[in-house]
NUSETOR-999220 format. One line per field, with one value per residue (C-alpha): residue number from 1; residue in three letters; x, y, z. Coordinates in steps of 0.1 Angstrom, whole numbers, plus 5000, padded with zeros to 4 digits. Example, Ala and Ser with C-alpha at 12.3 -4.5 7.8 and 13.67 -1.06 7.14 Angstrom:
<rs>
resi = 1	2;
resn = ALA	SER;
px = 5123	5137;
py = 4955	4989;
pz = 5078	5071;
</rs>
This chain:
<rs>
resi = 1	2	3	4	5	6	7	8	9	10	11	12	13	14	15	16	17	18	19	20	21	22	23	24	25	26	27	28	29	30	31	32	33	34	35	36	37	38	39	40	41	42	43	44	45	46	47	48	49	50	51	52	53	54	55	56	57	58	59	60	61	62	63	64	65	66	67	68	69	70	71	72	73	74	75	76	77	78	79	80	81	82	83	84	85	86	87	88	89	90	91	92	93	94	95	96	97	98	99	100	101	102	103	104	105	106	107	108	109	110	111	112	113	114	115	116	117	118	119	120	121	122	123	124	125	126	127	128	129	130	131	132	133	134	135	136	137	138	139	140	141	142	143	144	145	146	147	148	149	150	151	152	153	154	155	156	157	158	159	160	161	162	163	164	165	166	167	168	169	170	171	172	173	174	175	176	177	178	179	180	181	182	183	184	185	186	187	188	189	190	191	192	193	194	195	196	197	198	199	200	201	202	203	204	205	206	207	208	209	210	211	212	213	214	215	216	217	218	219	220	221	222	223	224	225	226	227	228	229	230	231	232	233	234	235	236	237	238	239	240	241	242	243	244	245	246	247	248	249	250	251	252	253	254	255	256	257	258	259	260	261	262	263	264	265	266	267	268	269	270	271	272	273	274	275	276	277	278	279	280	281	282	283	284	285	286	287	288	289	290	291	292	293	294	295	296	297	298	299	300	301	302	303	304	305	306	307	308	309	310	311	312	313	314	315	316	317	318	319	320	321	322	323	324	325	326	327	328	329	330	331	332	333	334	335	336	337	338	339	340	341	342	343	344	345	346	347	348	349	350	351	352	353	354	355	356	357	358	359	360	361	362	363	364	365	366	367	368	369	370	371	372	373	374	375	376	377	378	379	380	381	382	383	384	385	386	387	388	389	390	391	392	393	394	395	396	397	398	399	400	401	402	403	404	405	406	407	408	409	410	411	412	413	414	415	416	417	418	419	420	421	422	423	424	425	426	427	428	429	430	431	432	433	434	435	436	437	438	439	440	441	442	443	444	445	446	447	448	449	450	451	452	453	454	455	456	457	458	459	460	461	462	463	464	465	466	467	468	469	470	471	472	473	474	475	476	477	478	479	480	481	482	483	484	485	486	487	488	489	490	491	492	493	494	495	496	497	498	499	500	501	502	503;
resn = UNK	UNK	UNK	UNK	UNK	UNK	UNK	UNK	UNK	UNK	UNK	UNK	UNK	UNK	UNK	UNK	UNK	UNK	UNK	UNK	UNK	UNK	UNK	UNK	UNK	UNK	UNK	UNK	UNK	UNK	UNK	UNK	UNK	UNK	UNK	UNK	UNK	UNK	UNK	UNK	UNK	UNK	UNK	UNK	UNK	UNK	UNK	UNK	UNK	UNK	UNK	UNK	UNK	UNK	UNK	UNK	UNK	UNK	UNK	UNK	UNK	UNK	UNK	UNK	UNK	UNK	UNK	UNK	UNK	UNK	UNK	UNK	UNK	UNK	UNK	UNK	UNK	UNK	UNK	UNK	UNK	UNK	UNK	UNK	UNK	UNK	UNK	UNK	UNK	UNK	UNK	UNK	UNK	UNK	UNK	UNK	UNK	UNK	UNK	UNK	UNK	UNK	UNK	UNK	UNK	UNK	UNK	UNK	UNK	UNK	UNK	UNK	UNK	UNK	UNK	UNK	UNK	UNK	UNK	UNK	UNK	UNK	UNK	UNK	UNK	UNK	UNK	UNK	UNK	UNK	UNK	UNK	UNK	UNK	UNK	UNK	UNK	UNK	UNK	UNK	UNK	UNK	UNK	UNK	UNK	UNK	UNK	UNK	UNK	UNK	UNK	UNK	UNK	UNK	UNK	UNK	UNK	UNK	UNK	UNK	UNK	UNK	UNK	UNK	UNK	UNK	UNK	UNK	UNK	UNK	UNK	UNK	UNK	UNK	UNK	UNK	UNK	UNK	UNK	UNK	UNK	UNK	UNK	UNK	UNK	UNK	UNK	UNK	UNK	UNK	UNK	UNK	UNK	UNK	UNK	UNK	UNK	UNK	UNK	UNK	UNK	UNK	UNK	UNK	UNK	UNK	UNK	UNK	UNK	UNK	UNK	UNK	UNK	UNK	UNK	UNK	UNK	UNK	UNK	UNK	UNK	UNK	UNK	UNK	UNK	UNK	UNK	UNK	UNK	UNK	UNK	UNK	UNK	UNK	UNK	UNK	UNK	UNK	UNK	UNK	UNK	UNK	UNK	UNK	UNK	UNK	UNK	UNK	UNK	UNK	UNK	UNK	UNK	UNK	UNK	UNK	UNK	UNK	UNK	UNK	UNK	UNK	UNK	UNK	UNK	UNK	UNK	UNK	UNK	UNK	UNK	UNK	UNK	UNK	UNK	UNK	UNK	UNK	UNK	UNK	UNK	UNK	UNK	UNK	UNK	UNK	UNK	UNK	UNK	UNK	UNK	UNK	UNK	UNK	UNK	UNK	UNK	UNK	UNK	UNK	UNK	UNK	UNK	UNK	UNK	UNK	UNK	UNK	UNK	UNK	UNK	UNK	UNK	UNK	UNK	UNK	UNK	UNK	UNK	UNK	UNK	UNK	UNK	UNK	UNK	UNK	UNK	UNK	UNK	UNK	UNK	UNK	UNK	UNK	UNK	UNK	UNK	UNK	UNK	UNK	UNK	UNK	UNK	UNK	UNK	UNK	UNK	UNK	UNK	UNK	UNK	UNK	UNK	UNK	UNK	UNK	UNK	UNK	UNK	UNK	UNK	UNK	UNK	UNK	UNK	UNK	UNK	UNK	UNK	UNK	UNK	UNK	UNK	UNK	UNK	UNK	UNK	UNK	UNK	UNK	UNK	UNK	UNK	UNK	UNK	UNK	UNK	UNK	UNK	UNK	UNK	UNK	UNK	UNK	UNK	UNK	UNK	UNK	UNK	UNK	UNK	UNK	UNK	UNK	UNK	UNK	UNK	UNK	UNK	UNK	UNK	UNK	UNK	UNK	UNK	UNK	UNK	UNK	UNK	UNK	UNK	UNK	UNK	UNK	UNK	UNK	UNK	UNK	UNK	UNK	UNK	UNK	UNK	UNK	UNK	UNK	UNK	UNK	UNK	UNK	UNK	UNK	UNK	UNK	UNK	UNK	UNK	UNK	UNK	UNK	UNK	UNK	UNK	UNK	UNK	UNK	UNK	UNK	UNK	UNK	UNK	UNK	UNK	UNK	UNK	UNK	UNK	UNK	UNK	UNK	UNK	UNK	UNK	UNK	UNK	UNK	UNK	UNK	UNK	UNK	UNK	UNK	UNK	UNK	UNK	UNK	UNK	UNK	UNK	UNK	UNK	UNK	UNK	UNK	UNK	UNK	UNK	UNK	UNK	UNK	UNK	UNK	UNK;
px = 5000	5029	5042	5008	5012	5047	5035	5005	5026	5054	5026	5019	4987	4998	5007	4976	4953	4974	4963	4925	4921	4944	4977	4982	4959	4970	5010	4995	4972	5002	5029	5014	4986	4988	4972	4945	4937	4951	4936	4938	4906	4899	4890	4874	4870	4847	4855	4838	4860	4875	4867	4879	4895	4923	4961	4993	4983	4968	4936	4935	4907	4895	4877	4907	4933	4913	4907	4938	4950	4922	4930	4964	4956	4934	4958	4939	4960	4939	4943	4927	4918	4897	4864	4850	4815	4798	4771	4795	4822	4785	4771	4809	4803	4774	4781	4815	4834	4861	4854	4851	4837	4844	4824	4790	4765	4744	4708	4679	4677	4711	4720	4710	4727	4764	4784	4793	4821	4822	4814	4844	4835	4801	4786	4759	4734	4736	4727	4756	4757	4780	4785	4780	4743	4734	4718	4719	4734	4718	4683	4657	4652	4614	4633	4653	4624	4628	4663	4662	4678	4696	4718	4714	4721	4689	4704	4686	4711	4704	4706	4682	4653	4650	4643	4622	4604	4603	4584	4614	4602	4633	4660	4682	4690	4724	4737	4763	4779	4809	4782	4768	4794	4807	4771	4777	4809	4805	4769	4747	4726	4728	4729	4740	4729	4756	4780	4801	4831	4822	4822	4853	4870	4853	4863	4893	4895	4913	4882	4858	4873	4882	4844	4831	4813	4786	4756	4723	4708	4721	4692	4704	4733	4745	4774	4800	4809	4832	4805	4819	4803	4781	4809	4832	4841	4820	4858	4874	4842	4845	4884	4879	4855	4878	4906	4885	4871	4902	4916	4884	4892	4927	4917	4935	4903	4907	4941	4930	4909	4929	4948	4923	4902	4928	4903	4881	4874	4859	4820	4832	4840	4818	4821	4817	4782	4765	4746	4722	4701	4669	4672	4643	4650	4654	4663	4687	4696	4718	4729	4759	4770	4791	4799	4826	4832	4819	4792	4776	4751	4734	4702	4692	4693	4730	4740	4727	4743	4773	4779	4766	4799	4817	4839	4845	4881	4868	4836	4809	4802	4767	4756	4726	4700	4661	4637	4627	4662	4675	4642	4646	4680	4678	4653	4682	4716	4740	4753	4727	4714	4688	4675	4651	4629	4595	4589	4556	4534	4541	4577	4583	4599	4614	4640	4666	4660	4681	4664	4640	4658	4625	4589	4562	4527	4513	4484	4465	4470	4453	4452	4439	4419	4405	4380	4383	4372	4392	4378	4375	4391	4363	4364	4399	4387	4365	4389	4395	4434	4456	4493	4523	4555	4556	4566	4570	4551	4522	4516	4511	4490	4467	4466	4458	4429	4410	4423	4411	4420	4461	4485	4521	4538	4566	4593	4602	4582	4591	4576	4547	4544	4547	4516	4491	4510	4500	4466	4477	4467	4438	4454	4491	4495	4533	4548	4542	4584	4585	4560	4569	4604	4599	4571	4603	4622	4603	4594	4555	4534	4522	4489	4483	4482	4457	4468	4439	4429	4457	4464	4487	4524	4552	4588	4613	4645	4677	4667	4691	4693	4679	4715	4739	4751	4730	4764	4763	4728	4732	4765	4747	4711	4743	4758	4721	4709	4749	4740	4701	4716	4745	4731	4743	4712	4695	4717	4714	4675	4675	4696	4672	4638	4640	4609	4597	4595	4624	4615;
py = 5000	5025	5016	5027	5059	5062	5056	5085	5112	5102	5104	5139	5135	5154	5183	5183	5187	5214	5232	5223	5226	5261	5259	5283	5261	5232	5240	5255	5222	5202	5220	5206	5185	5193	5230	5216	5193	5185	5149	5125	5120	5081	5064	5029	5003	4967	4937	4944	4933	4949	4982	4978	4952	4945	4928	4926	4949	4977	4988	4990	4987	5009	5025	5031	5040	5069	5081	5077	5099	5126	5127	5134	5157	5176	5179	5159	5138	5106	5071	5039	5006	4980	4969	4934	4947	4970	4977	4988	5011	5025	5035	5048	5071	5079	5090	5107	5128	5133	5098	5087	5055	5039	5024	5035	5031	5065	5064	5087	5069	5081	5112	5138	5112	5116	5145	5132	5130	5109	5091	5073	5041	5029	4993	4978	4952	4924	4896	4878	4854	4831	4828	4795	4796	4807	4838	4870	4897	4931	4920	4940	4933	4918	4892	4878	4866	4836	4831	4792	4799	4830	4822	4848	4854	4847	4870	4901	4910	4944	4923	4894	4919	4940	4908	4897	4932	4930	4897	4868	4835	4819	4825	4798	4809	4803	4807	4826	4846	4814	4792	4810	4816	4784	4773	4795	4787	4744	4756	4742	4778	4798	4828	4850	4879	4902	4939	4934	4944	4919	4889	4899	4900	4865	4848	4866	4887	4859	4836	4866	4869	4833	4820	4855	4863	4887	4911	4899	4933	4959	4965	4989	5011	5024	5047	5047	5075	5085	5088	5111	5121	5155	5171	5174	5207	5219	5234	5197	5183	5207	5205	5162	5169	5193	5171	5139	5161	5169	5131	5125	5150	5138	5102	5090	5073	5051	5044	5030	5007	4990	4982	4958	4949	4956	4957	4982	5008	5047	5037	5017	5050	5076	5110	5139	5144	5108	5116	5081	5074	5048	5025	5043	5049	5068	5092	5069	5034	5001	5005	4977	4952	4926	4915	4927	4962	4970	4989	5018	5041	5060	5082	5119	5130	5112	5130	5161	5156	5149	5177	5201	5186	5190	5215	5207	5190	5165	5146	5130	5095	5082	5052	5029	5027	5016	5042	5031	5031	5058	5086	5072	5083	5114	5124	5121	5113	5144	5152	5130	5136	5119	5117	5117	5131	5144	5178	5179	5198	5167	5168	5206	5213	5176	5187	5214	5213	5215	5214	5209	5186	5166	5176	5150	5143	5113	5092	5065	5040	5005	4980	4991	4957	4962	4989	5008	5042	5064	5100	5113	5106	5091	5065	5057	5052	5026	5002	4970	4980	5005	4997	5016	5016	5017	5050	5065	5103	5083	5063	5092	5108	5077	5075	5111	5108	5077	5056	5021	4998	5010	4980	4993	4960	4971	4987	4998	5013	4985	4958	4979	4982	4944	4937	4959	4937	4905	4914	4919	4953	4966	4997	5017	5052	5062	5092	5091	5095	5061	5043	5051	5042	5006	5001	5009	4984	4956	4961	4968	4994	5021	5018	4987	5011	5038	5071	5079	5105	5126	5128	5157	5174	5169	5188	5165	5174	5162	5162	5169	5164	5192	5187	5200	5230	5256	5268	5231	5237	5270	5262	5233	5256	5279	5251	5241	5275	5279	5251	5261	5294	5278	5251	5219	5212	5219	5189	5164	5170	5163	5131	5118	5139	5147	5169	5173	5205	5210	5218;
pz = 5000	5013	4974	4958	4979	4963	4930	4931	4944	4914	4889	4899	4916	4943	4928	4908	4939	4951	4918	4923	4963	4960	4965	4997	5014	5005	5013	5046	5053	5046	5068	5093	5104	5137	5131	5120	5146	5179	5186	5158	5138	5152	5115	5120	5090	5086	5073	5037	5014	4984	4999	5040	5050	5072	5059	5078	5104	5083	5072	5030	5006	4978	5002	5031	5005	4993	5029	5041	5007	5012	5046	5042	5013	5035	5067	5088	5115	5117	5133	5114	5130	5121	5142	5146	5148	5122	5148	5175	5149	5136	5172	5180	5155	5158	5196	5185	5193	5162	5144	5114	5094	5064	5034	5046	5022	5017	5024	5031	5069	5077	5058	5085	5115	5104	5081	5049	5025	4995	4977	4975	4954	4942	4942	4923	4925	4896	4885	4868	4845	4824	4791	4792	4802	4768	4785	4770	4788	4794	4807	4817	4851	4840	4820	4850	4863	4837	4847	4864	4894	4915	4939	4970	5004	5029	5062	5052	5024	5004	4969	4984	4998	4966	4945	4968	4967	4928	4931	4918	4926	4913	4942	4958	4996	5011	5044	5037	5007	5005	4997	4975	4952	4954	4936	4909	4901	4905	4879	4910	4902	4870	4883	4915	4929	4941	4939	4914	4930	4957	4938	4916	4952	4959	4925	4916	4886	4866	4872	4860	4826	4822	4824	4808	4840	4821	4837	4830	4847	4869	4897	4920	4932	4965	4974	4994	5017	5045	5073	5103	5138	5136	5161	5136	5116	5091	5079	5079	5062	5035	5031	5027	5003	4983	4987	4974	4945	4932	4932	4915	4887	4885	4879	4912	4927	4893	4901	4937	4924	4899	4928	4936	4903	4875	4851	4863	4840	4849	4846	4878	4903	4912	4890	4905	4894	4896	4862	4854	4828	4824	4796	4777	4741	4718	4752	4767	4764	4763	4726	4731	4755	4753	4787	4807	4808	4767	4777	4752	4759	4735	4729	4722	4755	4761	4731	4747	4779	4763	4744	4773	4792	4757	4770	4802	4814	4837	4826	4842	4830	4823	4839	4835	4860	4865	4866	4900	4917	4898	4907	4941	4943	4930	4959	4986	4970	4966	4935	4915	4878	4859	4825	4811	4838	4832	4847	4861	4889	4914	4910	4907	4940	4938	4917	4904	4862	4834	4802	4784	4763	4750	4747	4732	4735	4755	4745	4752	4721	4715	4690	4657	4654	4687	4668	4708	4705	4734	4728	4762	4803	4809	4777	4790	4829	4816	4798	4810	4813	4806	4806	4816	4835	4871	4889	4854	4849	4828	4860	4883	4857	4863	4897	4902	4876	4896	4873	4885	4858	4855	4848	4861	4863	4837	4849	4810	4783	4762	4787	4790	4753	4748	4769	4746	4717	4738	4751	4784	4786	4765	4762	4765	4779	4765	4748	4713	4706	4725	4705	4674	4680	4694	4666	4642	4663	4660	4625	4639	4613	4631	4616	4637	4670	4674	4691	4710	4737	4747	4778	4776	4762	4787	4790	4797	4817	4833	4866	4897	4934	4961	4972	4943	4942	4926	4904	4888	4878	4865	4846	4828	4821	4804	4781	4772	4766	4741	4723	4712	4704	4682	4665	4680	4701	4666	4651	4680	4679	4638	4644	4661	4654	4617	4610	4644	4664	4690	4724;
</rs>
């Protein structure tokens, strides 16, 4: 580890967060620590391995190794140990004084019981696969459902309760996470439920590439953050944060974790601005994956996010999320974007707004063979069903309407759009940008779906969390606002829109 250290101040990194944080205060922060603090922060790790974890009488991890640098970036004297107990290092924190904990996941429970800084690494929830189950990668999460069998964890583990909460009736319980693995690996299970990062550490990396380990679907994320007790410094807070920020920008947090997955690539560590996106095209969506880390995203919206960071040294990397996780993220994470978000009434003061960078009008559509005549709210109100995905804008519009007959089992549009196509649903409230691309898609005729009542014309925006700064907001309204005025919003929006009115 002392090596690593070594090798990150030869490469420069040091000097280059002397340049971000301000060099007087950094040169002043590191002439001594001592000025800053006369008792020694006391930092405490868990056995959570590849982020904390303890090895010949130190703590390291992803996770420790970027404290430990921030820390010492920041001029902060600190102490690490390692605990036995998470539930003990947690409550020691949470009484204080001047502690610290490491590789606490970020929630809306505990955001107002510690000070924050972070994150400093990010985990997902997956379900892998291997190559040889003949599976294809990239799932939606509906799909999974069909998957034989998924190896979890039955002690309460974040991965195991969410599937049970989507409804999977195909999990295999284990014990312990040991056993579990060990049935994915002798093919006892086809699949496993874990963070990635996790089972890389459990496998080895070596094993992960030699049996083309692939991701049927990502199904949630989680941060990491260095939590601390509420009695320390607002000052120290914000100088860790600074200090974290800059090895952010400088790609160091990268470096970290190569140390421990070697073939982690920058989708795999928080950016600065988490910035997710819904696989819902033509906005945003998987374009390519071929297991491993070959991931593409494309879409309008990606496009325009893109080129509003254009210009920008350092930027933000879009990752994949489901509408459900991501919009319940971006109601408490810091930092958080999402696109494509529907700006409505109900989620006005949600948000801060960038945008708009969409506008289309939503209907109700049905089979043309059906001979269904939706003319009016209350024509729609008496279908048998009316499809659309779950927590999606269209959804709320329902409920709020006494909708009584809504089917929101999808958790995409094109899973809702498959059950008007199967009967399932008698009819399909979506944007009409979203139908007519997956009718294109799947080589359907538009004629054989019926745009019906409209239910309205929506704004759609990249939506950010209550708790980024108001100058990130403001800069990126800016680079939107350039590009309408220059032209290049103009050519992204013909790309994809050809003849239709820009927003």
């Amino acid at each position: 580890m002392k090596r690593f250290f070594q090798k990150i101040k030869a490469r420069g990194v040091i000097l280059v967060i002397a340049t971000l944080i301000g060099l007087p205060f950094f040169l002043n922060a590191c002439s001594s620590s001592s000025s800053h603090s006369e008792t020694p922060l006391t930092v405490v790790g868990f056995e959570y391995s590849p982020n904390c974890f303890g090895s010949n009488g130190e703590v390291v991890g992803f996770d420790a190794d970027t404290a430990r640098l921030v820390l010492e970036n920041a001029g902060i004297a600190a102490e690490f140990s390692m605990s036995d107990s998470f539930t003990d290092a947690y409550q020691a924190t949470l009484n204080g004084p001047n502690r610290a904990l490491l590789s606490i996941t970020y929630t809306e429970e505990r955001k107002d019981l510690f000070k924050w800084v972070g994150p400093t690494s990010k985990g997902n929830s997956v379900i892998f696969i291997k190559a040889s189950s003949g599976i294809t990668a990239g799932l939606e999460i509906e799909a999974c459902k069909t998957i034989d069998s998924i190896a979890v964890v039955n002690k309460g583990w974040l991965e195991t309760t969410m599937l049970e909460e989507l409804g999977f009736e195909n999990l295999h319980y284990f014990d312990t996470y040991a056993q579990a693995v060990d049935a994915f690996k002798n093919d006892e299970v086809t699949a496993i439920a874990s963070d990635r990062a996790q089972l890389v550490d459990a496998v080895s990396p070596k094993y992960f590439m030699e049996e083309n380990v692939k991701v049927a679907t990502i199904y949630h994320g989680s941060y990491y953050f260095i939590a601390f007790s509420k009695d320390v410094d607002d000052q120290v807070i914000q100088r860790c944060q600074d200090a974290l920020d800059a090895l952010t920008t400088a790609g160091a947090t990268l470096d970290i974790y190569r140390e421990y997955i070697p073939y982690a690539t920058e989708f795999m560590v928080p950016s600065l601005i988490q910035l997710h996106a819904e696989n819902n095209p033509p906005y945003n969506y998987l374009a390519e994956y071929s297991g491993g880390t070959n991931i593409e995203i494309s879409g309008s919206s990606v496009d325009i996010a893109k080129e509003i960071q254009a210009q920008s040294s350092y930027k933000n990397k879009i990752s994949l999320t489901s509408w459900v996780d991501g919009y319940a993220a971006l109601q408490y994470i810091p930092n958080y974007a999402l696109l494509t978000t529907a700006r409505t009434p109900e989620r006005e003061n949600l948000f801060q707004w960038v945008g708009p960078i969409m506008a289309a009008s939503d209907h109700f559509y049905t089979l043309t063979a059906s001979n269904l005549q939706v003319a009016t709210l209350e024509q729609a109100q008496a279908l048998t069903s009316v499809a659309t995905p779950r927590g999606w804008y269209t959804h709320d519009y329902l409920s709020s309407h006494g909708f009584e007959n809504i089917l929101a089992t999808a958790y995409t549009a094109e899973e809702a759009f498959d059950q008007l196509l199967s009967g399932d649903a008698e009819a399909l409230l979506l944007p009409e940008t979203t139908v007519n691309w997956l009718c294109e898609q799947k080589g359907i005729s538009t004629a054989n779906l019926t745009a019906q009542y409209q239910s309205g014309y929506t704004e759609k925006y990249i939506a950010f969390s209550l708790n980024t700064p108001a100058s990130v907001i403001a800069e990126w309204q800016s680079k939107l606002d350039a590009m309408k005025a220059d032209g290049r919003f103009a050519a992204i929006w013909d790309k994809w829109y050809p003849g239709t009115e820009m927003p």
